[in-house]
C-alpha positions in Angstrom: 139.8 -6.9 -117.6 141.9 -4.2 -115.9 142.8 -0.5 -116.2 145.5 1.1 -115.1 145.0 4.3 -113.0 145.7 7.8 -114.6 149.0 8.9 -114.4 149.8 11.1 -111.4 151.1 14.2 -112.7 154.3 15.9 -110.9 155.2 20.0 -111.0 158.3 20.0 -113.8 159.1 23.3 -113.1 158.1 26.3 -111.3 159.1 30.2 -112.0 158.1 33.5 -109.9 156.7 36.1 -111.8 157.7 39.8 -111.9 155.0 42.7 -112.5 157.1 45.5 -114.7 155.4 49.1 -115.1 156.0 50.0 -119.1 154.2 53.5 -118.5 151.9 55.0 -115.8 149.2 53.7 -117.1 150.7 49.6 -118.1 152.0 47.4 -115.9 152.4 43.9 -117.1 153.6 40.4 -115.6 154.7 37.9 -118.2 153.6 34.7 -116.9 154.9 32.8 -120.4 157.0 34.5 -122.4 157.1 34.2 -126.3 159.9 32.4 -128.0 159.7 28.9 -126.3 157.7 27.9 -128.8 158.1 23.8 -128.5 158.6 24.3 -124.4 154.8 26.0 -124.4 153.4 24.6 -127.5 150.2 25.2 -127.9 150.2 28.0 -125.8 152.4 31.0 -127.0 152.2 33.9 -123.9 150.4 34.9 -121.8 150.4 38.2 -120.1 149.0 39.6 -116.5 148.4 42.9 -117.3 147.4 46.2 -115.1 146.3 48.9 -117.6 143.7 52.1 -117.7 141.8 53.1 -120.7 143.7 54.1 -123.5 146.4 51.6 -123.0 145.8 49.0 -125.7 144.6 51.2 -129.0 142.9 49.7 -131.6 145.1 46.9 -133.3 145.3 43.5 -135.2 145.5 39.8 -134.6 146.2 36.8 -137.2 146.8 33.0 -136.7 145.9 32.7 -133.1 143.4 32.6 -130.1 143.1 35.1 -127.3 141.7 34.0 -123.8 141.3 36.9 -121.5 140.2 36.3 -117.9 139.4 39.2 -116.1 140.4 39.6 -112.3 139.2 43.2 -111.5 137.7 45.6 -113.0 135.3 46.2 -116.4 136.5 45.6 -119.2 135.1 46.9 -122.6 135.6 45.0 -126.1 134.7 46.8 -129.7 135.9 45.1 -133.2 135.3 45.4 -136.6 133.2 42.6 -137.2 130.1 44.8 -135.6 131.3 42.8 -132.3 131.2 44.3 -128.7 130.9 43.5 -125.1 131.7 44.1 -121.9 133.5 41.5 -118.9 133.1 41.8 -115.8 135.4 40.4 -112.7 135.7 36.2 -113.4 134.2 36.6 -117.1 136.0 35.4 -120.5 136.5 36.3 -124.1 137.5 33.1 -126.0 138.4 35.2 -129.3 139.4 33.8 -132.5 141.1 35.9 -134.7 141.7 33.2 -137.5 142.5 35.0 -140.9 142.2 38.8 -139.3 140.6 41.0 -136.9 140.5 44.7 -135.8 139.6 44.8 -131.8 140.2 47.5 -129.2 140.1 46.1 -125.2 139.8 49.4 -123.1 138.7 49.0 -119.6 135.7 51.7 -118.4 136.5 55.3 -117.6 138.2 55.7 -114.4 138.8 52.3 -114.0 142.2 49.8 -113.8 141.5 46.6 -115.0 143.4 43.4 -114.1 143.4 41.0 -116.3 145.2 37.5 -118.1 145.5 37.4 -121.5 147.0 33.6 -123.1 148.0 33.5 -126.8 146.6 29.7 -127.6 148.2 28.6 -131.7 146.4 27.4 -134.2 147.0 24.5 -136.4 148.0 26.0 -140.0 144.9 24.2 -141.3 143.0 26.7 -139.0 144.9 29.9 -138.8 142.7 31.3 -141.7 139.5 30.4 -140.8 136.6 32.8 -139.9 137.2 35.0 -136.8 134.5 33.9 -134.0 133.8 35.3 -130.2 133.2 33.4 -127.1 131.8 35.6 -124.2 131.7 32.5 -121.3 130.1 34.3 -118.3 131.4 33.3 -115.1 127.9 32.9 -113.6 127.3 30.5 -117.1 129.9 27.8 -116.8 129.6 24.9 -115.3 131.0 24.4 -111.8 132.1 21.2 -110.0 132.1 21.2 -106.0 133.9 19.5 -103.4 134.5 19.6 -99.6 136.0 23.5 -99.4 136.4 23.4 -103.2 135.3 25.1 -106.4 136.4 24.2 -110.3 134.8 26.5 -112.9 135.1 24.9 -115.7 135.8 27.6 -119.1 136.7 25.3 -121.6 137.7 21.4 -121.0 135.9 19.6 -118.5 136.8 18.7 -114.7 135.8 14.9 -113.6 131.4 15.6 -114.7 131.3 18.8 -115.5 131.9 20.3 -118.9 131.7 23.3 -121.0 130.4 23.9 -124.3 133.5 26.4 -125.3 134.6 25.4 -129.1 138.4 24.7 -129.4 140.4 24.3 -132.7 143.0 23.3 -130.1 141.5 21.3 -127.8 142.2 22.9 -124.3 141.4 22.8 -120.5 140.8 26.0 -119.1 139.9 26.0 -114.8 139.6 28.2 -112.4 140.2 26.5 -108.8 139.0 28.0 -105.9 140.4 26.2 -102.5 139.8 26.8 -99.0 142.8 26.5 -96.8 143.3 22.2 -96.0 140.9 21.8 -98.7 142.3 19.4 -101.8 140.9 18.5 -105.2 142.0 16.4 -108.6 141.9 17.6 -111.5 141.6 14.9 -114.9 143.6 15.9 -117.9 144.6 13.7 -121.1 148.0 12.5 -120.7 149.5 14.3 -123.7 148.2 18.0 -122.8 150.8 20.7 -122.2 149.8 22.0 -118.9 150.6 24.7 -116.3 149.4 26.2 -113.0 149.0 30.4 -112.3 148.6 31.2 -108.9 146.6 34.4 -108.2 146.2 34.4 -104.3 147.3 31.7 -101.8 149.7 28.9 -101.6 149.3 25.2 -102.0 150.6 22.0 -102.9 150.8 20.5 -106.6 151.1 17.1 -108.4 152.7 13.7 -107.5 155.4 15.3 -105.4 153.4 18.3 -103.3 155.5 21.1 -105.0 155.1 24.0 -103.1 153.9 27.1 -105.0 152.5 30.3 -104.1 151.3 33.8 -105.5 152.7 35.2 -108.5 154.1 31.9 -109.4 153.3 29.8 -112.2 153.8 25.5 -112.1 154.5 24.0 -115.5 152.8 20.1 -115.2 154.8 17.0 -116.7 153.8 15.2 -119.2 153.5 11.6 -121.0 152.6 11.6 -124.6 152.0 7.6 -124.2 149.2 7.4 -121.6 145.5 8.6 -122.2 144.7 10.1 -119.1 146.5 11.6 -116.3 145.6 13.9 -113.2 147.3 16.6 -110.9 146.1 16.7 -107.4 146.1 20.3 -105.7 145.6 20.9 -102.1 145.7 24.5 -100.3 147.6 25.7 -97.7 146.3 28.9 -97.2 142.7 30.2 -99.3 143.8 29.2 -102.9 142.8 30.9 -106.2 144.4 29.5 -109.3 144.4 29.4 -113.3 145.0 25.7 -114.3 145.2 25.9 -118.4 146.5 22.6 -120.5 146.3 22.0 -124.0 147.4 19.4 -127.1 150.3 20.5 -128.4 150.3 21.4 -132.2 153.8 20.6 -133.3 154.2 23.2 -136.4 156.7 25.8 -136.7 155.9 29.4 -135.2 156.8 32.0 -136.5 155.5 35.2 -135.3 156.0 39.0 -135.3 154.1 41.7 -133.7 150.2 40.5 -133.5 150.6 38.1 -136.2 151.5 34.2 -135.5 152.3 32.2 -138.1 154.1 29.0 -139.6 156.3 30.9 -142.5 158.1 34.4 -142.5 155.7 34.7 -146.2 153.2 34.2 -144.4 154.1 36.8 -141.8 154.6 39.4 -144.9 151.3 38.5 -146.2 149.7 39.2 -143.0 151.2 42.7 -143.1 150.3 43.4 -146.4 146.4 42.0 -146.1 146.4 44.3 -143.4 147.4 47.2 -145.1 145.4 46.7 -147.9 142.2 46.6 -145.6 141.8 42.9 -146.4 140.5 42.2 -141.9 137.4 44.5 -142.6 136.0 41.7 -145.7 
């Protein structure tokens, strides 16, 4: 009996990304930008934000998952679900808001945090279910070493190690750490929607040794008809990268404001269950 080797994944398409300062206090990078629903599916933004205290008031969220990685600073996280916390530099909150709820972020006083925020769907079977928090502590998750490299793994696995992190979608979440020359493989199923952010360095990605570099993020190909695939990376200079990949849902988004949806009803309902205080039960 013989296998066939995973499929070597190639770099589709890669986009530089622009920092934009919305006020003296906010300045944001969108590294996916909503509206390319079926291009990003599962994943619906995500956001590289630069922001002080104050910035982000208290607001809602329905029908989706946040997954905020923080790069610098402390940031502080209250809710209405008696929730709270506080992430330091390398930390994640996997948050499910599911049918509602009412956080705050707000980074410590005197203090600019830097931070990634992705917007991950959820199947309309889930997107009501009970809100849940995930605080994965960097010093926590399970780390996988190689010759000048590092893969922590938040969510997904890379070759034997493996987090614990609950999905509704299931999805790979990695932070590589490469020393200049050093090179690594990261294992993905073959059908996972995945992508690259680079946050300091350059290297070489997938099948073809696509450059990329800071501020730029790689978007992987795919093949919905083989089970596994992988994506080699090696570093030209010190490397330190986001690799995120995830199974697609397939169901119609619609979304407005902090709500994400399948149906503009549903989007009105939202609103009104809002309104009518229906996220504190």
């Amino acid at each position: 009996m013989t296998t066939s080797a995973p499929y070597q994944r190639s770099v589709q398409r890669v986009r530089t990304v622009h920092p934009h300062q919305q006020n003296p206090n906010h300045t944001v990078a969108m590294v996916i930008e909503p509206g390319n629903w079926s291009e990003h599916d599962p994943f619906l933004l995500l956001a590289e934000d630069w922001f002080e205290q104050g910035t982000f008031d208290v607001h809602p969220h329905r029908g989706i998952e946040t997954v905020t990685y923080v790069i610098e600073g402390t940031l502080n996280h209250f809710d209405n679900r008696h929730g709270k916390g506080q992430l330091e530099p390398g930390d994640v909150q996997w948050m499910t808001a599911g049918r509602g709820v009412i956080h705050k972020e707000d980074p410590t006083p005197d203090q600019r945090v830097h931070s990634l925020q992705l917007w991950v769907n959820l199947k309309s079977e889930d997107k009501m279910t009970q809100p849940r928090y995930q605080n994965l502590r960097a010093e926590d998750m399970p780390v996988r070493k190689a010759d000048g490299a590092t893969v922590r793994v938040f969510s997904g696995s890379s070759a034997d190690a493996r987090a614990t992190t609950k999905n509704y979608v299931p999805v790979t979440m990695v932070e590589l750490t490469l020393d200049a020359g050093a090179e690594i493989t990261q294992d993905l199923p073959g059908g996972y929607n995945g992508f690259i952010y680079i946050l300091e360095g350059s290297g070489r990605f997938g099948a073809g040794a696509e450059y990329g570099e800071q501020h730029q993020v790689l978007w992987l190909d795919r093949r919905e008809d083989v089970a596994e695939s992988e994506v080699v990376i090696r570093a030209e200079r010190d490397l330190r990268a986001l690799l995120y990949a995830g199974q697609p849902v397939g169901e119609p988004v619609v979304a407005y404001g902090p709500f994400v949806m399948n149906t503009p009803a549903q989007i009105k309902q939202a609103f009104e269950d809002y309104a009518a205080g229906k996220f504190e039960a």
